[in-house]
NUTI-166114 format. One record per residue (C-alpha): x, y, z; residue in one letter. Coordinates in Angstrom, 3 decimals, padded with zeros to 6 digits. Layout:
! residues N
(node (X; Y; Z); 'A') ...
END
This chain:
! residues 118
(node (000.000; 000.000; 000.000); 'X') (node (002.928; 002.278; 000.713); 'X') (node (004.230; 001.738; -002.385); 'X') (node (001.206; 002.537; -004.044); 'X') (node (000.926; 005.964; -002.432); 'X') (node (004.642; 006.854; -003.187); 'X') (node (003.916; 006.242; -006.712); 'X') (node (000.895; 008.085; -006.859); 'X') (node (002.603; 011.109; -005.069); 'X') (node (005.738; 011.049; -007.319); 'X') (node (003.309; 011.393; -010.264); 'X') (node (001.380; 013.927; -009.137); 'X') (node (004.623; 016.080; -008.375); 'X') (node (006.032; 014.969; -011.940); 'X') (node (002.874; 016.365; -013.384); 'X') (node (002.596; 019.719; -011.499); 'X') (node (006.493; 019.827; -012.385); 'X') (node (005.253; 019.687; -016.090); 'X') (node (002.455; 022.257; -015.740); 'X') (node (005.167; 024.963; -014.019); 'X') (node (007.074; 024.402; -016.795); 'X') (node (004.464; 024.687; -019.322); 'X') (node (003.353; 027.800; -017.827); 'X') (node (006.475; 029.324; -017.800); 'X') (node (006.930; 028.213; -021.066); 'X') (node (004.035; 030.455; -021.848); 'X') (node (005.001; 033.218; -019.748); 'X') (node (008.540; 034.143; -021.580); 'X') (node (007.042; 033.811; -024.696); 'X') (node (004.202; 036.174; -023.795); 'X') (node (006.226; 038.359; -022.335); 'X') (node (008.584; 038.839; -025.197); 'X') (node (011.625; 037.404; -023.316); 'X') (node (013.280; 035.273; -026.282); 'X') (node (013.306; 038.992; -028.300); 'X') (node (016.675; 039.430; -026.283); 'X') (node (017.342; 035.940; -024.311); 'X') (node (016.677; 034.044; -027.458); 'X') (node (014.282; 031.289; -027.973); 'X') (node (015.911; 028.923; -026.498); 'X') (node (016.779; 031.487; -023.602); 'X') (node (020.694; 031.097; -024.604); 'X') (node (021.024; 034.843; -024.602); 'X') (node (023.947; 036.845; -026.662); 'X') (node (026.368; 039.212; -026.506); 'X') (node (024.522; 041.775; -025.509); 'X') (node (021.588; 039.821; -022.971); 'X') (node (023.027; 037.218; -020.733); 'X') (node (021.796; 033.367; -021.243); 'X') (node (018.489; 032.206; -018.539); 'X') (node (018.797; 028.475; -019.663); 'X') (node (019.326; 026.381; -017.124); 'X') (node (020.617; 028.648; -014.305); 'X') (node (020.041; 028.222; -010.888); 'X') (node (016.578; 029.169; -009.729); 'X') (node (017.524; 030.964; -006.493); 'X') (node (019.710; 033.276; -008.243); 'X') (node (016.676; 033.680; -011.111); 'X') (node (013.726; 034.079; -008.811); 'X') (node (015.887; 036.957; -006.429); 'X') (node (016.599; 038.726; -010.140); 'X') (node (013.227; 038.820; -011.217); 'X') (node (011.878; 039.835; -007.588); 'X') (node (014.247; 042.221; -007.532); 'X') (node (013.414; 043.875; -010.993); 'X') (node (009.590; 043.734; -009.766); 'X') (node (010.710; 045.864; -007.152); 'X') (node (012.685; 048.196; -009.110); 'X') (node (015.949; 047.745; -007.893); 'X') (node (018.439; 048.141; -010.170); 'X') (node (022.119; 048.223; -010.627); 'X') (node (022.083; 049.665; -014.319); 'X') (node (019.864; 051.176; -017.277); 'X') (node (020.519; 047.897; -018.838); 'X') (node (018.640; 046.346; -015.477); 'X') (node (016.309; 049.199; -015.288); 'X') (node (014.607; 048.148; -018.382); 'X') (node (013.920; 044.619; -017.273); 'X') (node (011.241; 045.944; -014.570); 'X') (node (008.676; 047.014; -017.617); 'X') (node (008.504; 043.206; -018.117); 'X') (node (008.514; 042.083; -014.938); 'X') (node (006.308; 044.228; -013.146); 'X') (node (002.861; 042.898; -013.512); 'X') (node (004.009; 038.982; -012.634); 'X') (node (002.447; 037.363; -009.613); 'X') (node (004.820; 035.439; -007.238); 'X') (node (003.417; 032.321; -009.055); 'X') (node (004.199; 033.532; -012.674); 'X') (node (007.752; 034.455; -011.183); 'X') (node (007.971; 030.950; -009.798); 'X') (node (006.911; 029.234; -013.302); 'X') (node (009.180; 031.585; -015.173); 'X') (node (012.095; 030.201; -013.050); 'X') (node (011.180; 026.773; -013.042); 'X') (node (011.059; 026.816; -016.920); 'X') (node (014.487; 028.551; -016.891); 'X') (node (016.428; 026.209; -014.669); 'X') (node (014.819; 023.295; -016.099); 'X') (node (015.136; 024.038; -019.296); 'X') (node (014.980; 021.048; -021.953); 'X') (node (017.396; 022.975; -024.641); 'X') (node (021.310; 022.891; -024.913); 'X') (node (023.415; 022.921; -021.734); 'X') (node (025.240; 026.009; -022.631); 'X') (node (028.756; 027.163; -020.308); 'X') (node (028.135; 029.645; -018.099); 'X') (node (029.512; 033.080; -019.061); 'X') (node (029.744; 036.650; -016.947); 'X') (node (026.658; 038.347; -016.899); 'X') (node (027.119; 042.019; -016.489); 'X') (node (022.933; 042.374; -017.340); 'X') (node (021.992; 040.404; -014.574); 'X') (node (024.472; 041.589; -011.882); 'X') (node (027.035; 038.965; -011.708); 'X') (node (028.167; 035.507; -013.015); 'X') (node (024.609; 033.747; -012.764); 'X') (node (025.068; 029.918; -011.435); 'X') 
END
C-alpha cells in the first residue's frame, strides 16, 4: 500500500512539475523574453543566457526587478517586463528557466543580470 501511495505522489509532483514548466513556457514567450534571451533562452552578446541557471539566483533577479531595484539602465529596463508577474508567474518563469529542456550552454559573466549567474 505504501508503495502505491509513493507512486501516486511522485506522479502527481512529476505532473505539477510539467504544468510549471508549461506555464512558464508560456510566460517568456508572452512576455517577449526570447526577443533578447533568445528562444531557447541562450542569450547573446549583448543579454546574458536564462537556460538552465540556478533558480535561487533567477527568482531573487526577477523579484528584484519587480521591485525596481536596479544596478544599471541595462537592469532598469527589465522591470517594464517584470512588473505585472504574480509570485506564481515568477515561480513558473524560473522553473522553466532552470529546467530548461534545450542545450546545456557554459556559463559566461553576466554584467545584465548583476554577476556571473550559477
Amino acid at each position: 500500500m505504501r508503495l502505491i501511495t509513493l507512486f501516486v505522489l511522485f506522479i502527481n509532483i512529476l505532473l505539477a512539475d510539467e504544468a510549471s514548466y508549461n506555464r512558464g513556457e508560456m510566460l517568456f514567450f508572452a512576455k517577449s523574453c526570447s526577443s533578447c534571451h533568445g528562444p531557447s533562452a541562450e542569450g547573446s552578446t549583448s543579454y546574458p543566457r536564462l537556460a538552465n541557471k540556478k533558480s535561487a539566483y533567477l527568482e531573487k533577479k526577477l523579484k528584484d526587478f519587480r521591485a525596481g531595484k536596479a544596478q544599471s539602465v541595462s537592469q532598469q529596463m527589465m522591470a517594464q517586463f517584470v512588473e505585472e508577474l504574480s509570485d506564481k508567474n515568477i515561480n513558473d518563469l524560473v522553473y522553466f528557466l532552470s529546467h530548461h529542456k534545450g542545450e546545456k550552454i557554459e556559463d559566461m559573466n553576466d554584467a545584465y543580470l548583476g554577476g556571473v549567474g550559477s
